[in-house]
NUTORDREN-853018 format. One line per 10 residues: their letters; for each residue x, y, z of N, C-alpha, C, O. Coordinates in pm, 1 decimal, padded with zeros to 6 digits. Layout:
A) X/Y/Z/X/Y/Z/X/Y/Z/X/Y/Z  ...;
***
This chain:
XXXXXXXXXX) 09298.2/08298.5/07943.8/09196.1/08379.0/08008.7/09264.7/08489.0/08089.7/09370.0/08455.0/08143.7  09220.7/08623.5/08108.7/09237.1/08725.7/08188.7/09187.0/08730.8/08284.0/09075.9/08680.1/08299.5  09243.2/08785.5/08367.6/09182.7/08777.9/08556.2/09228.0/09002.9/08570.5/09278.1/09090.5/08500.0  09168.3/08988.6/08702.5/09193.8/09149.6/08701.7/09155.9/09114.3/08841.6/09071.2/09030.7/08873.1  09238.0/09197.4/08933.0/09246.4/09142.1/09113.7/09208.2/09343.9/09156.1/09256.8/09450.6/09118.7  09085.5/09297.4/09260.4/09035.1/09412.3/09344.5/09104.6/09395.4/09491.2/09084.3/09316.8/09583.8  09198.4/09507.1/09471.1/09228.6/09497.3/09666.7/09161.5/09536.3/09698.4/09131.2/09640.7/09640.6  09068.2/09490.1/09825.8/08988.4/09536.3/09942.9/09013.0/09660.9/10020.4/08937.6/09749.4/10061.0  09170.4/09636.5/10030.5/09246.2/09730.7/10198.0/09256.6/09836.9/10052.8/09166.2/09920.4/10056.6  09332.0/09848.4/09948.4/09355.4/09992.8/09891.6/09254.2/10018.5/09807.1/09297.6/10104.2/09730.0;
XXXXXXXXXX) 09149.8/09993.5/09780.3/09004.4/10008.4/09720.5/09045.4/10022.7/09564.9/08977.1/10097.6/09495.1  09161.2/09949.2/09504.7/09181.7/09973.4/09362.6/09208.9/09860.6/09308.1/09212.9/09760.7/09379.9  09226.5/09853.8/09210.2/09239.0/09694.0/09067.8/09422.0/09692.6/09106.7/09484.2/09797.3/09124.8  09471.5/09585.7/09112.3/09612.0/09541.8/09114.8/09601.3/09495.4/08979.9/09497.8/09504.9/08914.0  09740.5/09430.2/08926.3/09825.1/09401.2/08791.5/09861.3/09238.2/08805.4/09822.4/09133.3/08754.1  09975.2/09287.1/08922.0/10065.3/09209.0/08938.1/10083.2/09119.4/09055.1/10150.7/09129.6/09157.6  09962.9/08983.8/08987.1/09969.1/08897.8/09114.8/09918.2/08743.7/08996.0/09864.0/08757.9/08886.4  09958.8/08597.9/09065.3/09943.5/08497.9/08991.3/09866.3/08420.3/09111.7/09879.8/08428.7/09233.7  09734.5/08299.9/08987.0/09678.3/08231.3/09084.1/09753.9/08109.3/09032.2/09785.6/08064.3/08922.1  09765.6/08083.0/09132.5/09817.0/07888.2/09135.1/09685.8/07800.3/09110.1/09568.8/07833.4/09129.1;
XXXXXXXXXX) 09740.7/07670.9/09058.9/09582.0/07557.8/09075.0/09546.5/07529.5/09207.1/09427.7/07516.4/09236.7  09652.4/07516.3/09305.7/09581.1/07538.6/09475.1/09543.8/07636.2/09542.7/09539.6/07647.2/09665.2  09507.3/07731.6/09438.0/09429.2/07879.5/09461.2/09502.9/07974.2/09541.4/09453.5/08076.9/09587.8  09674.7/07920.5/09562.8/09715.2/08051.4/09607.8/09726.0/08137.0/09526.6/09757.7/08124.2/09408.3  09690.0/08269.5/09607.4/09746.3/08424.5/09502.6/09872.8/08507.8/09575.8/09881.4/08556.5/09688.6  09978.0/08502.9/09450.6/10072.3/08572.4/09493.2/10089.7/08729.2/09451.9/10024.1/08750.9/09350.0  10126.0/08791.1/09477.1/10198.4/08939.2/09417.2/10300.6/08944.5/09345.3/10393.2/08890.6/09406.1  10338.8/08989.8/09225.5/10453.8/08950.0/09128.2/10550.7/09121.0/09184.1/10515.1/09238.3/09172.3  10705.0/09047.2/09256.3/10741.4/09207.7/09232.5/10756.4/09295.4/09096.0/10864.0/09267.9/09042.8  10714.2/09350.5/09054.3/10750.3/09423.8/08929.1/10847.5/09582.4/08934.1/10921.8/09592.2/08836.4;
XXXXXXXXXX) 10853.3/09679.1/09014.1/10900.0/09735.1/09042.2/10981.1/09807.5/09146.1/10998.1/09738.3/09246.5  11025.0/09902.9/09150.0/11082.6/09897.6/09295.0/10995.1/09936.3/09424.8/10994.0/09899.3/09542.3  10936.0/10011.2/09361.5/10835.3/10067.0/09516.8/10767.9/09955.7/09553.4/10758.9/09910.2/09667.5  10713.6/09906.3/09438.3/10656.0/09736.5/09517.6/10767.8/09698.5/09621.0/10760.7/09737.0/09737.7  10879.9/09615.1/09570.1/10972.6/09568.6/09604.8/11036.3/09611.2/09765.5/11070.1/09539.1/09859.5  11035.0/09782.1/09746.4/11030.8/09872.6/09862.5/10961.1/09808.3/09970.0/11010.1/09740.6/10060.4  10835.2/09838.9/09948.5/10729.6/09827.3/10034.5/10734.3/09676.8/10108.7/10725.5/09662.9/10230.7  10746.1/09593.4/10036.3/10776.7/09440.6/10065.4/10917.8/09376.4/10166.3/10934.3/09289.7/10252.2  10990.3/09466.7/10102.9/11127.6/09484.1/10197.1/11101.3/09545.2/10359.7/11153.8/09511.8/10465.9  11029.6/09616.3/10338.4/10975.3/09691.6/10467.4/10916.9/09636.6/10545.1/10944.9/09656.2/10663.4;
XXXXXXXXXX) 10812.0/09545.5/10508.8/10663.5/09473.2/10567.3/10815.6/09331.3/10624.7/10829.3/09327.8/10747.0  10901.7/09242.8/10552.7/10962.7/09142.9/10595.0/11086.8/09161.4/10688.3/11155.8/09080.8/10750.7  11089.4/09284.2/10676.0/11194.7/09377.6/10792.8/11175.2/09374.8/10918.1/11247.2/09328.0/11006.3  11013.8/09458.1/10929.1/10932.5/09431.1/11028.1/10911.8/09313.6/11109.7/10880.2/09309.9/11228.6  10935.8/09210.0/11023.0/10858.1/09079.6/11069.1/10997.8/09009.9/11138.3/10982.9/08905.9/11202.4  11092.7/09051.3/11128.2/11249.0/08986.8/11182.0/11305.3/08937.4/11084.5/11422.6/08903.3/11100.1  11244.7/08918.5/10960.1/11310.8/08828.2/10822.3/11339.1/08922.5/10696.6/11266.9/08930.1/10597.2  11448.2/08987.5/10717.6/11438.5/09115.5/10604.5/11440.6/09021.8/10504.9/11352.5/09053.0/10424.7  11517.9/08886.7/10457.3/11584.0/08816.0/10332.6/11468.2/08780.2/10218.3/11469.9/08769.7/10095.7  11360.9/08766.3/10328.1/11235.0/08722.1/10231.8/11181.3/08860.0/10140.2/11096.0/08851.7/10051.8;
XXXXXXXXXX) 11236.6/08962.5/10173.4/11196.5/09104.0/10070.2/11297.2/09024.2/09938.6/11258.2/09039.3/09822.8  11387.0/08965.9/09957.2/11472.2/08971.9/09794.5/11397.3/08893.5/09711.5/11411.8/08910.5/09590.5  11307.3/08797.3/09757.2/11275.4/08679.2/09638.2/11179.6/08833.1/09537.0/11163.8/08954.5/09550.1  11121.0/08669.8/09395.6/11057.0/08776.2/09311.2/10931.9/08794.1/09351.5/10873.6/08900.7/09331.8  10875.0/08689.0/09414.0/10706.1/08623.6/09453.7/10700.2/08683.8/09591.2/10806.7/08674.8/09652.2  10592.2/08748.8/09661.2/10593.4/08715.2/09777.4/10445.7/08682.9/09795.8/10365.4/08740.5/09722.4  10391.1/08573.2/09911.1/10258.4/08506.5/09911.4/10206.6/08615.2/09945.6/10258.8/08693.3/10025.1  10086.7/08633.5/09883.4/09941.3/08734.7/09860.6/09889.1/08687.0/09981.2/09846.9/08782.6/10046.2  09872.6/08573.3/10043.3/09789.6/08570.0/10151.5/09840.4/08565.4/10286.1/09779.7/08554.7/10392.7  09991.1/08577.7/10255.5/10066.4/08645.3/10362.8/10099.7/08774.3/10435.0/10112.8/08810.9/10551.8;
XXXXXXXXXX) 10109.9/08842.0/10279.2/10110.7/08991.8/10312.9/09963.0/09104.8/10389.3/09935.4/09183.1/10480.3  09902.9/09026.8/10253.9/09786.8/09061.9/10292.2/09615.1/08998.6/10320.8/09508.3/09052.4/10349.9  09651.9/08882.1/10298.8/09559.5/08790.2/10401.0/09448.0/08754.6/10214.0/09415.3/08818.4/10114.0  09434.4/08628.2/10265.1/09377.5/08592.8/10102.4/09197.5/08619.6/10097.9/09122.2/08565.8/10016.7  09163.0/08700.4/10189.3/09003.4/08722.7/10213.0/09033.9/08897.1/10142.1/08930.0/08962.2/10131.4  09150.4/08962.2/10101.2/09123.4/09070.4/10096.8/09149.0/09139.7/09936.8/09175.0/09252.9/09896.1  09126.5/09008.4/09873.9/09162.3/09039.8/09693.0/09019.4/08974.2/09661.2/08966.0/08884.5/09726.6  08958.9/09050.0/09524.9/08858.7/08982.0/09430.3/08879.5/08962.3/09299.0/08879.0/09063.1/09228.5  08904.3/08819.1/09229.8/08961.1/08764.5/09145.7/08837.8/08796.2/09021.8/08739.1/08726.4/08998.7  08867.1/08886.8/08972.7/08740.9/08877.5/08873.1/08814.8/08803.2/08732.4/08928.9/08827.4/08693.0;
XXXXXXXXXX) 08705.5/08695.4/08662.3/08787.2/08618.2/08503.2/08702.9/08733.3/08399.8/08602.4/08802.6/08416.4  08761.5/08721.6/08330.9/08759.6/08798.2/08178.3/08632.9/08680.8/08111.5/08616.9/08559.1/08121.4  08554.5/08799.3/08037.4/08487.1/08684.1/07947.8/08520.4/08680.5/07824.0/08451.4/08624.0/07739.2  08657.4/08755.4/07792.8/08744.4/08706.8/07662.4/08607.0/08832.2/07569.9/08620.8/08804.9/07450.7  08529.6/08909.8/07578.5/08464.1/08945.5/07486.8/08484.3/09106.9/07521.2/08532.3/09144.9/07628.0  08433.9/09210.5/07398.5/08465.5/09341.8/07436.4/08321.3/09358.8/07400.6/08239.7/09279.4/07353.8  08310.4/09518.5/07445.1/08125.5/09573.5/07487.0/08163.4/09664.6/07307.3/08268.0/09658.3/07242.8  08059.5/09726.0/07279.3/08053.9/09822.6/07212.7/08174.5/09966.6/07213.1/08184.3/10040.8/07115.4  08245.6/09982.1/07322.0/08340.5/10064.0/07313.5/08490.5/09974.0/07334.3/08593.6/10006.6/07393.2  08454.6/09848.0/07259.3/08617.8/09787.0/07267.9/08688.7/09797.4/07396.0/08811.1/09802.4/07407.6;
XXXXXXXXXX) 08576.5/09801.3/07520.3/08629.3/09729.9/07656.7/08611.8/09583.8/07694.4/08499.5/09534.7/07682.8  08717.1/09507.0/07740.3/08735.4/09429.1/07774.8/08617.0/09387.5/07953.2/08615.7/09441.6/08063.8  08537.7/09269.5/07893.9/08439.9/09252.8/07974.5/08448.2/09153.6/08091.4/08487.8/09041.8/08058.7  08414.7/09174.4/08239.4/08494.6/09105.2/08322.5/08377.3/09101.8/08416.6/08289.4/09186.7/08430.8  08399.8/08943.2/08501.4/08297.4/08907.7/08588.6/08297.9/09010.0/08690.6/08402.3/09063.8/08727.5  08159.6/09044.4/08747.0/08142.4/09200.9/08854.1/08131.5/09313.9/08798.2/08126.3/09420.9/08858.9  08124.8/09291.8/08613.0/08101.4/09435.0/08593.4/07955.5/09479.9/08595.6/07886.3/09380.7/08618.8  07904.6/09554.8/08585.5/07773.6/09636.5/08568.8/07772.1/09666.5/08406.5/07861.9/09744.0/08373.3  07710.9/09633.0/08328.1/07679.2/09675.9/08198.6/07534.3/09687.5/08168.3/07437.5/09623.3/08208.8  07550.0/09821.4/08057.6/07392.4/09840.8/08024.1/07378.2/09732.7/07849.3/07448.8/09745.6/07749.3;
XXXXXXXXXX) 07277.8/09648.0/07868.9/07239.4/09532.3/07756.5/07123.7/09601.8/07719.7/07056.3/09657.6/07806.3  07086.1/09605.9/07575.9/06973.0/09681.6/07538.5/06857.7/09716.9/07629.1/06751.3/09655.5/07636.7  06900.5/09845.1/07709.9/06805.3/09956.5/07747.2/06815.0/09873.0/07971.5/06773.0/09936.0/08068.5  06887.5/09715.5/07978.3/06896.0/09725.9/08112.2/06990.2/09681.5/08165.9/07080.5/09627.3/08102.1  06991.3/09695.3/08310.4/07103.7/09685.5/08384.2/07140.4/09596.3/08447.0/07085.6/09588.3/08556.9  07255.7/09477.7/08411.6/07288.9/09372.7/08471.1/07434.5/09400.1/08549.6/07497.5/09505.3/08559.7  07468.5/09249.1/08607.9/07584.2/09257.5/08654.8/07665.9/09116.1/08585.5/07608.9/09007.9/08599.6  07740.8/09118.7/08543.9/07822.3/08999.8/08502.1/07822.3/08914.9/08620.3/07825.7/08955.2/08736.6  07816.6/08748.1/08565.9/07848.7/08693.1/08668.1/07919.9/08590.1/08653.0/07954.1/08575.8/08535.6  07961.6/08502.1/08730.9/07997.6/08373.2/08665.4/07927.8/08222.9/08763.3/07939.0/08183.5/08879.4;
XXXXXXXXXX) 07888.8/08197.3/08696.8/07824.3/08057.3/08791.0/07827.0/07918.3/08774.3/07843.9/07918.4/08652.3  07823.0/07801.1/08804.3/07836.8/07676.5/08751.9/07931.0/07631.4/08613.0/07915.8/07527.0/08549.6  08015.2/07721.7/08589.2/08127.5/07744.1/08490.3/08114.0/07829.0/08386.6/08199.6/07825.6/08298.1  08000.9/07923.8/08377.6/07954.5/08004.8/08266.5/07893.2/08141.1/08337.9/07849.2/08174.0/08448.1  07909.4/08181.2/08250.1/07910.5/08344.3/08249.3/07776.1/08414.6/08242.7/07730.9/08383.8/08132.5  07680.3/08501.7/08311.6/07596.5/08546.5/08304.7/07553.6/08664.0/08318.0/07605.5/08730.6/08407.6  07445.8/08727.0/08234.0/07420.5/08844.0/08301.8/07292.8/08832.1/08401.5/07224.3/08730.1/08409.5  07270.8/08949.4/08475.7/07152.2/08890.9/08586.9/07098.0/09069.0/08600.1/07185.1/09155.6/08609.2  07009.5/09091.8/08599.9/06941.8/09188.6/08685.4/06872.8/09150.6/08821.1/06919.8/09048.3/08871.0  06780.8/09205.0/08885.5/06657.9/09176.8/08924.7/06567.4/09068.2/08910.8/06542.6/08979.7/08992.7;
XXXXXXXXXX) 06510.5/09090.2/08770.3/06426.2/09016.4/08794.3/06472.0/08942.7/08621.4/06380.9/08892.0/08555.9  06539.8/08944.0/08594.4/06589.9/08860.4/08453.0/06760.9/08741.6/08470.9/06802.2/08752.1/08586.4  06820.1/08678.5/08414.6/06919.4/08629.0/08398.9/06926.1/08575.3/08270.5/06864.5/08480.1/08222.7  07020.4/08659.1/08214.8/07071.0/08585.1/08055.3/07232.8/08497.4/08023.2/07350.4/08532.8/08016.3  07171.0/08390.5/08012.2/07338.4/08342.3/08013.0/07421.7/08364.6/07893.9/07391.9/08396.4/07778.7  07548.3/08336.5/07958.8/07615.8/08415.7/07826.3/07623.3/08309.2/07666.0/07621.5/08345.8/07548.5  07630.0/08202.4/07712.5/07569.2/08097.4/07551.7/07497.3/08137.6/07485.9/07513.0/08110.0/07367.0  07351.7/08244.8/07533.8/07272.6/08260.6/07446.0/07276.3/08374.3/07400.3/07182.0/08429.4/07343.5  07408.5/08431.9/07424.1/07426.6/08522.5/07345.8/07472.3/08545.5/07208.3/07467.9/08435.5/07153.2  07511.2/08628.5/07131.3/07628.3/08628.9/07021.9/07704.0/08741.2/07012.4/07667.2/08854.6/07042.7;
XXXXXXXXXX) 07812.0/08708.2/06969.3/07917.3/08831.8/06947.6/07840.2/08962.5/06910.2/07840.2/09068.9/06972.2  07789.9/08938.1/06822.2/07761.2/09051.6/06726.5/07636.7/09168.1/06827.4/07612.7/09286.4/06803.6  07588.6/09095.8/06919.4/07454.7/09175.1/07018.5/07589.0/09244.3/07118.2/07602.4/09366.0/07131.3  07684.4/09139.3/07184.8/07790.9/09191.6/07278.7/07852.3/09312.8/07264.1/07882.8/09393.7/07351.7  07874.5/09320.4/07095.9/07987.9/09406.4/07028.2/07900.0/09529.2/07038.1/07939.7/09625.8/07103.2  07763.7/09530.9/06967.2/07730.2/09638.5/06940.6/07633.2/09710.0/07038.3/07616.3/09831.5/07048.5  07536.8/09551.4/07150.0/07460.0/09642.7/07206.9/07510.0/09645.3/07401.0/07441.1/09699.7/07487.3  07615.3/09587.2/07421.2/07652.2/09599.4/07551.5/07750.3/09720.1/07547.9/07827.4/09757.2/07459.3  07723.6/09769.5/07671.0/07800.4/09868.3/07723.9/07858.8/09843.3/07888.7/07793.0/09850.6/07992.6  07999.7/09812.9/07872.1/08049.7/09841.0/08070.1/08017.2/09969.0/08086.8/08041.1/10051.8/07998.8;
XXXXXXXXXX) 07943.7/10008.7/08231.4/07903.3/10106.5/08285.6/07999.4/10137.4/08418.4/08032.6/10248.8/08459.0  08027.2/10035.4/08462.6/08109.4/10042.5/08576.6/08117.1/09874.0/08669.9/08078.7/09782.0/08597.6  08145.7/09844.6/08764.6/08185.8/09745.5/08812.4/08153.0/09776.2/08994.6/08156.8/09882.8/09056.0  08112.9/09599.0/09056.4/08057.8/09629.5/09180.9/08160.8/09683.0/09316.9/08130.5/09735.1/09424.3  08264.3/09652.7/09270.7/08397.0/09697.0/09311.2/08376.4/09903.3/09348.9/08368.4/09963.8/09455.8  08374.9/09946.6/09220.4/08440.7/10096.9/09225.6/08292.2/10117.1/09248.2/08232.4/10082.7/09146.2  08216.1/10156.5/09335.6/08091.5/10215.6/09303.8/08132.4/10399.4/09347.0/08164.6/10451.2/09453.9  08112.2/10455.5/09210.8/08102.9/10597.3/09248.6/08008.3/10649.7/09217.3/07921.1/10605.1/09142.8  08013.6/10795.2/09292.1/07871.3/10860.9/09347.4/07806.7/10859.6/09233.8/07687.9/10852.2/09265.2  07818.1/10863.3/09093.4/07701.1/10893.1/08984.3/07658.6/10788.2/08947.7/07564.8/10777.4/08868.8;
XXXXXXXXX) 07739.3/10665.0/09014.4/07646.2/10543.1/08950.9/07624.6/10450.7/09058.8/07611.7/10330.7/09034.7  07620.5/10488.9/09156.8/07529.6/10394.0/09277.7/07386.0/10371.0/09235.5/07303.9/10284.6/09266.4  07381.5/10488.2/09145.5/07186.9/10387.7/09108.2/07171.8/10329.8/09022.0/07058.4/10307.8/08979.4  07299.8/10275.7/08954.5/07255.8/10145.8/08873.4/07275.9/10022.8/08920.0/07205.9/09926.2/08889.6  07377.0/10019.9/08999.6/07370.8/09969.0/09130.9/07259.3/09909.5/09231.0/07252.6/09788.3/09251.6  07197.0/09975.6/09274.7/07044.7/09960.9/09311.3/06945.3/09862.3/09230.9/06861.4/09789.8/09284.4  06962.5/09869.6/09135.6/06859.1/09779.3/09023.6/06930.0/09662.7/09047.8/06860.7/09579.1/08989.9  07031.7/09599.2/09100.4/07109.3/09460.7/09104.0/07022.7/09387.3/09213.9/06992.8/09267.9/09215.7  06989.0/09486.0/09305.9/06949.1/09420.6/09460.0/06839.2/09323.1/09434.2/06789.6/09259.9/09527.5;
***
């Protein structure tokens, strides 16, 4: 399964972070400016040594209330995007939000909820569309947005 992590504090999708089964989330260093930046923050703190490891704890750096773990529902929309819990998609002619609940996947508007079992590939493939996600709301699509409330 695919996961895709929303930082809170930099308002963008991260890459490079792992969940554990005791639900910690870490940050994977992958490059240097990461690495940089991490060196800096454990400098600060009196412990430069902890910048060298590869892992550093996600809910250390930056506190574990400030990432949103969205899972993949393993399925793509009509433009061969990859579909993920929190997105906003338009399903023939309305506007849901992905969700995930009691271990399964749903879509929900207003005043409807379709779970994802009763769906099939073939409606996903051809008649869903990702529109955007509750995460990035930008100015041209805050009003599809609105129809969730």
């Amino acid at each position: 399964m695919e996961y895709r992590g929303w930082d809170k504090n930099q308002k963008k999708f991260i890459k490079n972070f792992c969940i554990y089964l005791t639900g910690a989330i870490e940050i994977i260093h992958n490059n240097e400016e990461l690495k940089s930046i991490i060196n800096e923050y454990y400098t600060q703190k009196g412990d430069p040594g902890w910048g060298d490891y590869e892992v550093i704890d996600f809910t250390d750096w930056y506190g574990i209330n400030n990432i949103s773990v969205d899972r993949s529902t393993e399925d793509k929309d009509k433009n061969e995007k990859l579909i993920f819990e929190n997105d906003v998609v338009n399903f023939q002619g309305t506007i849901y939000q992905v969700k995930f609940n009691r271990g399964c996947f749903l879509l929900e508007s207003k005043d409807k909820e379709i779970w994802w079992h009763q769906l099939n590939t073939m409606d996903i493939e051809s008649s869903m569309e990702v529109i955007g996600n509750i995460h990035e709301q930008r100015k041209t699509k805050l009003n599809i947005l609105k129809n969730l409330d």
